[in-house]
Steps between C-alpha positions, in 0.01 A plus 500: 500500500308233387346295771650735801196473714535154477880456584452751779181283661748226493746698688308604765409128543844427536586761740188403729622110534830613570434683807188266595592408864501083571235425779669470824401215820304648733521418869239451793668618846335406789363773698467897454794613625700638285844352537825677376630165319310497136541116400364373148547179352503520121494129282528440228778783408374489112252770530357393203381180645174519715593602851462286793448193253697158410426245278567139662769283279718891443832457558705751789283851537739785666330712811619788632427632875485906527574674829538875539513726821201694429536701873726741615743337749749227374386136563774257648489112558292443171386147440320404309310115520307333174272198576487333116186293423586131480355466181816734349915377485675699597853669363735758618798657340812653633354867608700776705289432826520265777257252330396122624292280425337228738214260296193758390648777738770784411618712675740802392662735741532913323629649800458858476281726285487903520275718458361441112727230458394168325627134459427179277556176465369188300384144548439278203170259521399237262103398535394155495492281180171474469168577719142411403319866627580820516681536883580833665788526743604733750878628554541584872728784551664606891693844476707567858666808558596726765321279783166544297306236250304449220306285322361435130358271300545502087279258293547369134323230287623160346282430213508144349706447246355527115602169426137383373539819267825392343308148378112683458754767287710266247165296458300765367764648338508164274201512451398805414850448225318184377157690432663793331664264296172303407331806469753613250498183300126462546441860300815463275645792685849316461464477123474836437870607645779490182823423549615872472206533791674229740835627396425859638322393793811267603729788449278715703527249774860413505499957550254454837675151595861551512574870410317671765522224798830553436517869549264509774761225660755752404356793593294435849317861516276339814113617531544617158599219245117414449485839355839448305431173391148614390563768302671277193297198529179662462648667171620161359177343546335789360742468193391142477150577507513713229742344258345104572129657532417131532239388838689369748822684444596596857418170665735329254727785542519497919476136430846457287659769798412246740676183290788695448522627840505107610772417256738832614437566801313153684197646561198237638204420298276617803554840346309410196183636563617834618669544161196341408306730602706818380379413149161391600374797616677715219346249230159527673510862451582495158156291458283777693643795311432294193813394371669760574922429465577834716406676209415794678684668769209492732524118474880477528504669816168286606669174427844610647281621830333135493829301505680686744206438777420201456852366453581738862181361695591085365843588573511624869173355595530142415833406280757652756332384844480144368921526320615740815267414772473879598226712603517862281392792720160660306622849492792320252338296320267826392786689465635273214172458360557873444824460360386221241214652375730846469734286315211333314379843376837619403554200318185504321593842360829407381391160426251684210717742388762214428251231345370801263876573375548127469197418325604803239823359434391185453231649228 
């Protein structure tokens, strides 16, 4: 089968990310012995977010408090007692323990836990609206139970909030628009596009803008819709590429998915320059492999590759930390870098294999 190796790469890739464990809080316990009563507190729950990290202006973040009898007798009496650090509100929701709250102290009451037995509950903390430095915080944790105590201490980080970003983003985003666009009009690039040219690219874009946000909205498949969503863009822009085979074809293509994005579905101009740069980097390579419209399949997959990490790395690096305000855990952030590139290199394929038919018929 044509391509098998290929498709069955892409599997395994798939496979791997869906067993890849989410990193879990780790806990300091104060002193070596080794106490029956395993306690771990894990925040955020979204293990694809960083661990032990929250961005200041986030709304609610959900924690969860582990305890499991670890020892071989049954524990009774357990209590358990949670100093919260001032700088976090604090929120709790109807739960099947005994739970209160008193200002930055809770305190919830288990009861009994055998041998191998474990209970959770949840508290709900919202970090401050804004800070000016980075500020670490410590959670201090009592555990009582059967006449005996312990004690731990679990820290996380507030980092500022990325509002400088969101302002430092949509500025250069406008301006690197504005230079593409005198660059364009400097060299007559904009000239050289027909109407059948600007036709096909718009009807390429309306595809990307509408037809496959709305399936992905459809059809949430989780970790993987970067690979999903990569797959068929990559082979419309390769399609465009060859049947415009006019310079700067993908940055007016990404370009025209951005406007209609805005007009559909409201999305903000500070996204401009990572659709921007989508095209950018495709166009650039289409310059170093000397005008080269993914005429080859080498270059296909090459440009495919390109947009699908650097689109990932602008997206979960920069663009989503400023929109969300959340902190992505490395481990996923490489993990979709994976999956984009896969779906880059799948696309680029297809994405030739398509453009050649096309460009026949049209002949």
């Amino acid at each position: 089968m044509k391509h098998q190796w290929i498709l069955s790469a892409i599997l395994a890739l798939v496979l791997t990310a869906s067993f890849t464990p989410g990193a879990l809080a780790s806990e300091e316990t104060s002193g070596s012995y080794v106490s029956p009563l395993e306690c771990s507190l894990e925040i955020p729950l979204d293990r694809n977010q960083a661990p032990d990290v929250l961005v200041a202006g986030h709304s609610w973040e959900r924690a969860r408090l582990n305890l499991e009898n670890k020892g071989t007798e049954p524990l009774y009496n357990v209590t358990v007692f949670i100093e919260v650090p001032g700088d976090l509100d604090i929120g709790m929701s109807p739960q099947p323990y005994n739970i209160t709250e008193d200002g930055q102290k809770i305190t919830a009451k288990i009861g009994e836990l055998s041998t191998g037995q474990s209970a959770s509950f949840f508290l709900d903390v919202k970090p401050p609206a804004s800070i000016e430095y980075k500020k670490r915080i410590t959670f201090k944790i009592l555990a009582v139970y059967s006449g005996e105590t312990q004690q731990s201490e679990h820290s996380i980080t507030i980092i500022p909030p990325p509002s400088w970003s969101t302002y430092i983003t949509i500025l250069v985003s406008l301006l690197v628009f504005f230079g593409v666009l005198a660059a364009l009009k400097r060299f007559g690039v904009l000239d050289l596009f027909s109407t059948i040219d600007l036709i096909t690219i718009a009807l390429l874009a309306s595809v990307i803008a509408v037809v496959f946000r709305y399936l992905s909205k459809l059809v949430n498949l989780g970790w993987f819709d970067g690979l999903v969503i990569a797959i068929p863009t990559v082979v419309l822009m390769i399609v465009a590429l060859q049947l415009v085979r006019k310079p700067g074809t993908a940055t007016l293509l990404f370009t025209c998915v951005l406007l209609i994005s805005m007009v559909v579905w409201g999305s903000h101009i500070m996204w401009l320059g990572f659709y921007l740069a989508e095209g950018v980097v495709v166009d650039l390579l289409v310059f170093i492999f000397r005008m080269d419209y993914a005429d080859r399949r080498l270059t296909a997959v090459i440009y495919g590759i390109s947009r699908g990490g650097v689109s990932t790395l602008l997206f979960y690096l920069l663009y989503a930390p400023v929109e969300w305000k959340i902190s992505y855990a490395p481990w996923y952030i490489g993990i979709q870098l994976a999956l984009a590139c896969a779906g880059g290199l799948v696309g680029g394929l297809l994405g030739y294999d398509t453009a050649v038919k096309m460009s026949g018929a049209r002949l």
